[in-house]
C-alpha positions as CSV (number, residue, x, y, z in Angstrom):
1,X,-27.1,81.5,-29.9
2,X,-29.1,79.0,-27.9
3,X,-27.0,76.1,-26.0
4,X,-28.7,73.5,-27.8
5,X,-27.6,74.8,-31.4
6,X,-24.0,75.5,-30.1
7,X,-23.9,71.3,-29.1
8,X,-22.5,70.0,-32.2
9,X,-20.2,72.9,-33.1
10,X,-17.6,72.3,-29.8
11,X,-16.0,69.9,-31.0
12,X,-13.2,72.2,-32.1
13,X,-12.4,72.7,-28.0
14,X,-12.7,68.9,-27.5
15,X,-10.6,67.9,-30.2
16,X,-7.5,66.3,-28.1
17,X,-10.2,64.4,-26.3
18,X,-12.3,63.1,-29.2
19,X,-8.8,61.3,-30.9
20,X,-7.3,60.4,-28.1
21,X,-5.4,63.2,-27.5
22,X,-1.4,62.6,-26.5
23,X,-1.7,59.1,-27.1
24,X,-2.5,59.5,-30.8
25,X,1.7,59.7,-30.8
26,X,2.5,56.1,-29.3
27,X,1.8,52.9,-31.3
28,X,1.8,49.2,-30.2
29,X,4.2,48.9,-27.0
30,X,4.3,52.5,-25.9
31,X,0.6,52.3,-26.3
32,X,0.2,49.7,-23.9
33,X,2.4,50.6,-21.5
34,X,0.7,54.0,-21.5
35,X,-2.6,52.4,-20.8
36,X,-1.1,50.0,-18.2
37,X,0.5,52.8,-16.2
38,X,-2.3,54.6,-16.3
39,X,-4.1,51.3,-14.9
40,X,-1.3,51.2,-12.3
41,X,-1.9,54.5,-10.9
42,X,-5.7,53.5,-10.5
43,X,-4.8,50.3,-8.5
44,X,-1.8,51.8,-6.5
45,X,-4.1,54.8,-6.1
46,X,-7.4,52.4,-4.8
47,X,-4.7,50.9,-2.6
48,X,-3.6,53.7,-0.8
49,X,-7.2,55.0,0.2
50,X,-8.3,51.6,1.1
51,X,-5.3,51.6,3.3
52,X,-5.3,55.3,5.0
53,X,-8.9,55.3,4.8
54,X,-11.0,52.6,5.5
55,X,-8.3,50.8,8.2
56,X,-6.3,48.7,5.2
57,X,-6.3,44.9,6.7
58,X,-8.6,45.2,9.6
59,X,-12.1,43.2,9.4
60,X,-15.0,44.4,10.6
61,X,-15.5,41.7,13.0
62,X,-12.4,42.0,14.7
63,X,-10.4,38.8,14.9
64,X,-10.2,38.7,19.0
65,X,-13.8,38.8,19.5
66,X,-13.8,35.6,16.7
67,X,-11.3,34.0,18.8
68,X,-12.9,34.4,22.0
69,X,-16.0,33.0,20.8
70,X,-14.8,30.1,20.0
71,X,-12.6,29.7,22.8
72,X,-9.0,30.0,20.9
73,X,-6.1,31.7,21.9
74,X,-4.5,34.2,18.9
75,X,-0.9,32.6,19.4
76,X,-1.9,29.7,17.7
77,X,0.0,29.3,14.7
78,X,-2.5,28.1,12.1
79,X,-5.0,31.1,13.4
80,X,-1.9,33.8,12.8
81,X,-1.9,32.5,9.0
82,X,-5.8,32.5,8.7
83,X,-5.5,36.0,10.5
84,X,-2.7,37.2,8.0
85,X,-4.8,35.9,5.3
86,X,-7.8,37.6,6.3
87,X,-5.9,40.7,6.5
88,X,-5.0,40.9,2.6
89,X,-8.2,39.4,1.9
90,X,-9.8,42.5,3.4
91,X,-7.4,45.1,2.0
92,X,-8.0,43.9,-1.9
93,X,-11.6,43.9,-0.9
94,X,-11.4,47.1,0.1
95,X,-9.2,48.9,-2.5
96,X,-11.4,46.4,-4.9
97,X,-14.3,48.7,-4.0
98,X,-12.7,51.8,-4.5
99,X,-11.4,50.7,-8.5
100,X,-14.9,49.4,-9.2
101,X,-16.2,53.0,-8.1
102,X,-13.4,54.7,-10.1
103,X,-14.1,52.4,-13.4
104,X,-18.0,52.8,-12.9
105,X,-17.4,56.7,-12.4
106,X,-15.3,56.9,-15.7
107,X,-17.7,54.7,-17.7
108,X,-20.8,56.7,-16.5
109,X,-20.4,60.4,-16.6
110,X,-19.8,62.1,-19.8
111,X,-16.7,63.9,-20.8
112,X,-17.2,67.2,-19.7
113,X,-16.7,70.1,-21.8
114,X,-13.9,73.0,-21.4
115,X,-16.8,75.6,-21.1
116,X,-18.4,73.5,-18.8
117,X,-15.5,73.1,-16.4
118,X,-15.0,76.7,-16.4
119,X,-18.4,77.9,-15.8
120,X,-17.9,75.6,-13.0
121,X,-14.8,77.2,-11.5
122,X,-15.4,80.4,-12.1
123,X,-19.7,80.6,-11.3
124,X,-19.8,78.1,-8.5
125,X,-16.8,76.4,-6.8
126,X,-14.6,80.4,-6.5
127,X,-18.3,82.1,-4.9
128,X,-18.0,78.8,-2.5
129,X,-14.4,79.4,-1.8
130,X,-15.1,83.0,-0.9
131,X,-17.8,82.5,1.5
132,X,-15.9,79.6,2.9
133,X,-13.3,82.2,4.0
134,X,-15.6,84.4,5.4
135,X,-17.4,82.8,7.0
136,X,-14.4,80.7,8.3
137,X,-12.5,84.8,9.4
138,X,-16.0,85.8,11.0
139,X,-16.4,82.4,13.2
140,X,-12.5,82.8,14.4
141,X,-13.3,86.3,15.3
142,X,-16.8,86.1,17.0
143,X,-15.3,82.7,18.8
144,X,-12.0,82.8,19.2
145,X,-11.5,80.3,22.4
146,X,-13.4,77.6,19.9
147,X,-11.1,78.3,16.8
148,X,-7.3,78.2,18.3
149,X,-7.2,81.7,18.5
């Protein structure tokens, strides 16, 4: 049978998915919090990378250089607050970017299907394991002074 006549007929495998799966159990306030848990996680989450990853409450133009340009000395008082400020200013910009990708991710790409996700696994992202470790266990043994070994 060709994919395209096969389409309609998976929704059998999907069926969790297409009524909401787990959450079909929880009405009114266990529903919301479900939904703002998960909405947590996401924000916590966007936090976290924003933090480890993209230097958290440092600005791109770093503060000293501002300061030295216009002749003022960082102890200042006022200039500490504006610096502080700047700081979580530029950490929820920053994690800010990260949920916007995350929501636009989830409202772009489609569901995938479970025979989708395992042709994946199994035809393309185990072969690229494999020659990952290969070819990682030849270049440790043909260079071992470059590898730690």
């Amino acid at each position: 049978m060709e994919e395209c006549e096969r389409l309609p007929f998976d929704l059998p495998e999907a069926e969790e998915e297409l009524v909401a799966g787990y959450q079909t159990e929880y009405t009114g306030m266990k529903f919301a919090l479900y939904y703002i848990a998960s909405y947590v996680n996401l924000v916590l989450s966007c936090l976290l990378v924003a933090v480890l990853y993209l230097g958290g409450w440092e600005c791109p133009i770093p503060v000293g250089v501002i300061t030295n340009a216009l002749g003022l000395s960082e102890t200042t008082p006022w200039l500490q607050v504006i610096t502080g400020t700047l700081g979580i200013t530029m950490t929820l910009l920053k994690a800010y970017f990260f949920l916007f990708l995350a929501v636009l991710l989830r409202w772009t790409l489609p569901r995938v299907r479970i025979d989708q996700l395992l042709d994946l696994g199994w035809k393309f992202l185990l072969p690229v394991a494999l020659v990952n470790l290969l070819l990682t266990a030849a270049l440790k043994l043909a260079f071992p002074f470059a590898f730690g070994g």
